[in-house]
Legacy VTK file of the C-alpha trace (Angstrom):
# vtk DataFile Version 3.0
C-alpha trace
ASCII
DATASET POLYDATA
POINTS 264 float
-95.882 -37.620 111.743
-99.026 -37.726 110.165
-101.075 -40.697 110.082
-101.692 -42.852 107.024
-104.710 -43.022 105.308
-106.491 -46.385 106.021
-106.617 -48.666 103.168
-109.643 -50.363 101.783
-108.262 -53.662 104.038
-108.004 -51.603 106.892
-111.697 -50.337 106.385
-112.825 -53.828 106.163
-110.880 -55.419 109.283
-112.336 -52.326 111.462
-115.722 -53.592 110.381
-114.926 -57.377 111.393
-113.609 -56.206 114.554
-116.343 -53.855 115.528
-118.743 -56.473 114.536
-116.766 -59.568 116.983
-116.674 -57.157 119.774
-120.164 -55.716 120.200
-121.960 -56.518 122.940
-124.915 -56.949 121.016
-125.547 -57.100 117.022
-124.925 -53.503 116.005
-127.025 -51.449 113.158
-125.081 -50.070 110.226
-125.257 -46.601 111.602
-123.656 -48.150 115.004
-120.518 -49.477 112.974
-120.273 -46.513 110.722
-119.852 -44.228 113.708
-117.698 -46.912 116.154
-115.125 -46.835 113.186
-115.104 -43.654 111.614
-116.257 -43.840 108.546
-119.375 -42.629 106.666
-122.154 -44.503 106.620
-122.059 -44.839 102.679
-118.780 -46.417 102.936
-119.222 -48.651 105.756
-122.272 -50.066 103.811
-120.512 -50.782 100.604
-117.689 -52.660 102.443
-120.006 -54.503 104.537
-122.075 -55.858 101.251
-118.629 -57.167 100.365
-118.061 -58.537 104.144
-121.357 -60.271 103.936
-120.999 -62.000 100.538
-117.794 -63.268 101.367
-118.748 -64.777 104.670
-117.281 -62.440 107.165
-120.345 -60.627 108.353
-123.847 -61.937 108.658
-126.994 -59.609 108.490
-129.945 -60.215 110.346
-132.797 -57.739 109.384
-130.875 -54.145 110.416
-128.443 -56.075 112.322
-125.161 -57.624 111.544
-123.442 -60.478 113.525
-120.030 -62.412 112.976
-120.121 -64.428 109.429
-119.617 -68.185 109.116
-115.549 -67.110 107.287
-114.928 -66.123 110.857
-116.264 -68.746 113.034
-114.218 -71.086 110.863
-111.355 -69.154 111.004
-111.597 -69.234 115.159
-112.001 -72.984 114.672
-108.721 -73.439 112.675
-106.979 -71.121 114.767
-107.684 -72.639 117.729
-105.587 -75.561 116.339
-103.184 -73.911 114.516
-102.233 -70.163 116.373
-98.980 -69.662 117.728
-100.329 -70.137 120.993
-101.397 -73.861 120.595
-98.229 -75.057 118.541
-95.925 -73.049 121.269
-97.933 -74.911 124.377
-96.180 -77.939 124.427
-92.718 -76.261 124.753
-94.270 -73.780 127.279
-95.104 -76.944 129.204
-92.241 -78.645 128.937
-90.035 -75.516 129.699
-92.070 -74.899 133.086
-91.484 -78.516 133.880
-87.898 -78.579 133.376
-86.995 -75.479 135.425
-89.936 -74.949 137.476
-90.537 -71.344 136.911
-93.423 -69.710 134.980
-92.684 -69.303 131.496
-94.637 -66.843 129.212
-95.088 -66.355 125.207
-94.763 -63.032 123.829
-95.000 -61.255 120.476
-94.396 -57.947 119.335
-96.831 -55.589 118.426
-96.386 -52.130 117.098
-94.525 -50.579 120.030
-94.865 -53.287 123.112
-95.008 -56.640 123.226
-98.217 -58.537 124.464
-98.184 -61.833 126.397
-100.541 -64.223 124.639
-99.931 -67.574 126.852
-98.677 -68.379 130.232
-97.394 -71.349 132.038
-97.475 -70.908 135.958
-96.495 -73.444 138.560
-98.836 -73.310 141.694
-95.588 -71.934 143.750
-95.476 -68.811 141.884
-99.350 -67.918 142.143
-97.904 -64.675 143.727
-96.706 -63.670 140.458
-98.554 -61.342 137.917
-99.777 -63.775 134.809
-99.746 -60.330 132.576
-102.342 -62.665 130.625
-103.044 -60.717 127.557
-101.393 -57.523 128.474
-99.316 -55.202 126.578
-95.746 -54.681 128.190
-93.028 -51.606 127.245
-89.677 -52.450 126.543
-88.000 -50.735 129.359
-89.403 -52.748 131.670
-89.683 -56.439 130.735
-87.291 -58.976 129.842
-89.954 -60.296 126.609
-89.869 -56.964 124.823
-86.692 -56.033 125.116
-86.208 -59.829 123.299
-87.799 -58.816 121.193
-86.182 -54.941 120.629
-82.451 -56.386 120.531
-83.584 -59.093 117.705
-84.903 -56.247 115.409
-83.376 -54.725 113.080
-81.861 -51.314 114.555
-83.914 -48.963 112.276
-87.186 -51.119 113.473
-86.377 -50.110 117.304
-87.678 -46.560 117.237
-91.297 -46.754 118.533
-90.606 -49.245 121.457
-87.782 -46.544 122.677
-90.207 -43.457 121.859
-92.764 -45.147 124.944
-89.658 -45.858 127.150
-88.303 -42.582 126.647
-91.676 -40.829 127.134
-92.363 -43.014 130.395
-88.283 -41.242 131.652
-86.499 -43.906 130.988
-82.849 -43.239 130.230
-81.456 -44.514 126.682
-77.872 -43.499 126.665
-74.586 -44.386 129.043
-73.480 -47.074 130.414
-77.003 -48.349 132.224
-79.395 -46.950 129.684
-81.598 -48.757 127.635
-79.570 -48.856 124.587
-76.906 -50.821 126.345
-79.083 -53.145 127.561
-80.507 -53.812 124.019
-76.731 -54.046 123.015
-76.309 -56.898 125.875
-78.952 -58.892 124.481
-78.346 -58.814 120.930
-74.616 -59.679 122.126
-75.486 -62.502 123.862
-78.847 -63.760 122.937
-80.797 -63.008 125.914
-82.351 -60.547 128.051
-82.643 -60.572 131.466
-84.647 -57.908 133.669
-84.470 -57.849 138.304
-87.368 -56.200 139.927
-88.015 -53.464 137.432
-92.181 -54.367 137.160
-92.241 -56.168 140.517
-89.223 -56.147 142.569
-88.899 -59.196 144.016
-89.666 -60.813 140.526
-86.461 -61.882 137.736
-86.960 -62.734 134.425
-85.007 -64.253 131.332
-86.316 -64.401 127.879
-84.758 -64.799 124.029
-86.342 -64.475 120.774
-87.509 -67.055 118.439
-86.813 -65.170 114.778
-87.849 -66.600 111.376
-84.911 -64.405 109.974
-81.856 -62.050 111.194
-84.510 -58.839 112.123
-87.524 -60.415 112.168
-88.510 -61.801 115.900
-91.810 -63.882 115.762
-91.871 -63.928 119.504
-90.068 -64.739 123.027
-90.451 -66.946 125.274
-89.566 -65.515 128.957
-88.926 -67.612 132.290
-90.274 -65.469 135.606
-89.551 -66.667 139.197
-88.026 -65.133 142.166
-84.788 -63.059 142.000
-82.814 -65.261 144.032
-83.486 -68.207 141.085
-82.245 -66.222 138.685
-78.828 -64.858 140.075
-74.822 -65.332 138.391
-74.695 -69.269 139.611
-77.956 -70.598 138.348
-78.328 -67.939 135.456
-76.055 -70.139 132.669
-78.363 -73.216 133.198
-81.673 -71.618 132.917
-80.348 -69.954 129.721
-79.432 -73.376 127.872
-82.736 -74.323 128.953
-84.104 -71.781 127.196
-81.945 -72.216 124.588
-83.333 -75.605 123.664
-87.024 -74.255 123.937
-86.314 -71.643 121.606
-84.585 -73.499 119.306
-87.679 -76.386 119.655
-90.512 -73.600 119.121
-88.150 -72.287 115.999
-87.888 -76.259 114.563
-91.891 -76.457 115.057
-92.734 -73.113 113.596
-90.961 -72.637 110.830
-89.552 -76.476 109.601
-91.973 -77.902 107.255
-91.602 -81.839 105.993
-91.635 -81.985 102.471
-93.688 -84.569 100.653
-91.738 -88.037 99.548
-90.472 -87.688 96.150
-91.647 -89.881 94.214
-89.789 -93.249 92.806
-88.833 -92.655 88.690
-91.138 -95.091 86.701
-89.268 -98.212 85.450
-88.699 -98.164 81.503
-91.053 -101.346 81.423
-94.093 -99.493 82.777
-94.414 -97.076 80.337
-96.053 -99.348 78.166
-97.967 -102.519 78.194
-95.516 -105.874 78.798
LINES 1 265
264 0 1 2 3 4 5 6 7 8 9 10 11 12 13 14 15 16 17 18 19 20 21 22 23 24 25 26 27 28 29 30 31 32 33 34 35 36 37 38 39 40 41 42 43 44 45 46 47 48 49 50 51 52 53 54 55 56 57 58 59 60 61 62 63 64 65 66 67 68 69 70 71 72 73 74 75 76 77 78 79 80 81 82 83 84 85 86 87 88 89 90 91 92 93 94 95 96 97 98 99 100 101 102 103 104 105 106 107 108 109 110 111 112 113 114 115 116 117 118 119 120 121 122 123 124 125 126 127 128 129 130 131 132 133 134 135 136 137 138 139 140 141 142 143 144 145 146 147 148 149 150 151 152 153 154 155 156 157 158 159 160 161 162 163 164 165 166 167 168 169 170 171 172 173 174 175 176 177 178 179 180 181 182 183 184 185 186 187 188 189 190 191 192 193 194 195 196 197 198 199 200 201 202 203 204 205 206 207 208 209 210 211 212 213 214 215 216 217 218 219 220 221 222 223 224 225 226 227 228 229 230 231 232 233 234 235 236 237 238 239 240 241 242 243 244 245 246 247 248 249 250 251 252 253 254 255 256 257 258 259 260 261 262 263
């Protein structure tokens, strides 16, 4: 499939990007060639990105704007990652296994906070990494709560990586398991003494936000301690859903009296 063309939005967020991740402040001709675009173009779109606070120039050079080191600011209050940390917390607590927050990206999931408890330093964090659905319990969350004509590019990377899709232990019916019954739960297939047990917290039916996954040791995860963990998680789900998406509405406010429309 060919790719799409990149929109003027696209053209502009390459430019922020390029600019936040240089090791030091790049020249014009730097950015035009890091992002593919002529140098023409990158300069128009990068008068724009200056006047509206994105970019700063120095001289030849250009460095993050002030719009961005705001928008850091504000995010570092407001992401998903601070307003899920409490329940992450409080999760870990409860059941004493390391819990992780997920979201999906365009064909993996990537693990964007982690909760560990000191017993399970043996564990891989995955800290910031990008996992396939075949192997984790988060993306395949994730997978089962989208819509089925969403699915295709996380199966295209487990099918190119050999996994099986079809029969009775394929992929598929896994992803048919968890959308039956809410959860997804993955022994040993990254590291094989490792379990895990995640769900999806979804805004609406096909459209996961993210998952929240509990990791520990296989034997803490078998038949006879399995349903307990999962109501656990059930609650934590349902608490990052409440804080994410309800929204208190302002007071109405009292009707005015017939007397105080008008002096007494």
């Amino acid at each position: 499939m060919p790719e799409a063309p990149r929109t003027a939005v696209d053209k502009a967020l390459d430019l922020v990007e390029a600019v936040a991740r240089a090791s030091q402040p790049p020249r014009l001709t730097d950015l035009a060639e890091e992002v593919g675009l002529h140098r023409a173009t990158a300069y128009r779109v990068l008068v724009d990105l200056v006047r509206r606070g994105w970019v700063l120039r120095t001289g030849d050079r250009y460095l993050p704007g002030t719009a961005v080191l705001r928008l850091s600011s504000a995010a570092s209050r407001n992401s998903l990652g601070a307003l899920a940390r409490p329940v992450l917390t409080d999760l870990s607590d409860r059941t004493g296994m390391m819990v992780n927050l997920q979201v999906p990206e365009t064909d993996r999931s990537r693990v964007i906070d982690v909760v560990r408890p000191e017993r399970l330093a043996m564990v891989s964090r995955l800290m910031g990494e990008s996992l396939p659905v075949h192997r984790f319990a988060g993306p395949l969350a994730l997978v089962a709560a989208l819509a089925p004509a969403e699915r295709a590019p996380y199966l295209r990377v487990a099918e190119e990586a050999g996994c099986r899709l079809t029969g009775p232990e394929g992929l598929l019916a896994d992803i048919e398991r968890t959308e039956r019954s809410g959860f997804a739960v993955e022994y040993g297939r990254n590291e094989q003494p490792v379990a895990s047990l995640s769900r999806a917290v979804v805004s609406r039916p096909g459209s996961p936000v993210c998952a929240l996954t509990l990791v520990g040791l296989r034997p803490e995860l078998d038949e006879t301690r399995l349903p307990p963990l999962q109501q656990s998680l059930r609650e934590a789900a349902d608490e990052l859903a409440r804080v994410l998406f309800t929204r208190e509405e302002p007071a109405a406010e009292p009707p005015l009296s017939a007397s105080s429309d008008g002096p007494a």
